[in-house]
N, C-alpha and C positions, 0 to 999 in steps of 0.2 A: 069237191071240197075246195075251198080256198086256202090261200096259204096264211098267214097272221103273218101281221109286222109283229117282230116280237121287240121294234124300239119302243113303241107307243105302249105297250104291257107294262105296268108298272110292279117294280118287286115285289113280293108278297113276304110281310111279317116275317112270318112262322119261319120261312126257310130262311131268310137272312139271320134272322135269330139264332137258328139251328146251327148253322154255317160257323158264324162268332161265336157260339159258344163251345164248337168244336176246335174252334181256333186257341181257344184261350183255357181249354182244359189241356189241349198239345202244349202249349207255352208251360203251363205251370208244371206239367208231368216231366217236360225237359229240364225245365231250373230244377226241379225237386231232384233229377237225377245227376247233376252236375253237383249240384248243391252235395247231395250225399254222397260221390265219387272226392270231392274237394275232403271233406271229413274223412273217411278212409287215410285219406294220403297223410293228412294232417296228423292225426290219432298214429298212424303206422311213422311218422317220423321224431313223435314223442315219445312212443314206447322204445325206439330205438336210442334216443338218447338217452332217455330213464334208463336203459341196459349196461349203456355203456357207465354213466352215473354207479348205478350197483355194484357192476363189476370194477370201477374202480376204489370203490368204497369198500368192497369185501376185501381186495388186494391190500390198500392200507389197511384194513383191519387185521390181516392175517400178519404183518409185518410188523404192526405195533406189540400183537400177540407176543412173536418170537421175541421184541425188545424184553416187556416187562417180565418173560420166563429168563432171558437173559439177567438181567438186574434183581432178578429174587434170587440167582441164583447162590449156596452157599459159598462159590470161589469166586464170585465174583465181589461178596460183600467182603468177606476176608477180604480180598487183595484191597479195596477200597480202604478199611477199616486201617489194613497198612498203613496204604499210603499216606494219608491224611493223619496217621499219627493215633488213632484213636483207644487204641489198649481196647479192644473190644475180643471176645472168643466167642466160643460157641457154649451155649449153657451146656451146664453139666448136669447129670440124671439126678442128684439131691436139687435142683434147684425145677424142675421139670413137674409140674402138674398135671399127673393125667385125668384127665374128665371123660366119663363116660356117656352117651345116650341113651338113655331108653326107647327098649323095640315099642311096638305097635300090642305084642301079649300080653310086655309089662306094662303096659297103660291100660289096655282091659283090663287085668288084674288088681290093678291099684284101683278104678273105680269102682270095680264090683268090691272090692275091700271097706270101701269109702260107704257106696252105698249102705252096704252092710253095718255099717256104724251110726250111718244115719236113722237104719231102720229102729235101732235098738234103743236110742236114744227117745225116739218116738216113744218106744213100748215103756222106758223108765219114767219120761216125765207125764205118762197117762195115772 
């Protein structure tokens, strides 16, 4: 056998094709994993502030909370009501309206009441 020059050989398609196309599916699979390494970080450095965000937003919430129980409170409107001069007390039981709810029974009750008035009405103007 002889040996081949393999300068004078010229590439063949297929494999240089093959070759670059392996080349350039590794390229894309690396960017794609960089790429979605890059979002991770990003994503994990947002929800960290969003947290911190939260938890500062609950803390004033929790602090505005204690204010307005503070300022409803009945010594504190008094003392207010003092200061400022205002002749104001606290109502007194003849001046005091109590309203009550109705449960969830007396509301069945009332419509089946109702209905039952409706039905009758039916049977009179027949």
């Amino acid at each position: 056998m002889w040996k081949r020059n393999r300068k004078r050989e010229s590439l063949q398609f297929g494999v240089v094709a093959r070759v670059l196309l392996a080349c350039v599916y590794a390229a894309v699979v690396g960017l794609g994993y960089v790429w979605n390494k890059n979002q991770i970080y990003r994503l994990g450095d947002e929800l960290k502030r969003r947290e911190a965000a939260l938890a500062s937003l609950e803390k004033r919430n929790a602090m505005l909370a204690a204010q307005l129980a503070q300022l409803k409170s009945p010594g504190f409107l008094e003392s207010r009501s003092r200061h400022h001069q205002l002749g104001l007390s606290p109502a007194r039981e003849s001046q005091t309206v109590r309203m009550w709810e109705p449960t969830a029974a007396w509301e069945a009750q009332f419509m089946a009441a109702q209905r039952a008035e409706a039905a009758r009405d039916l049977v009179v103007r027949r």
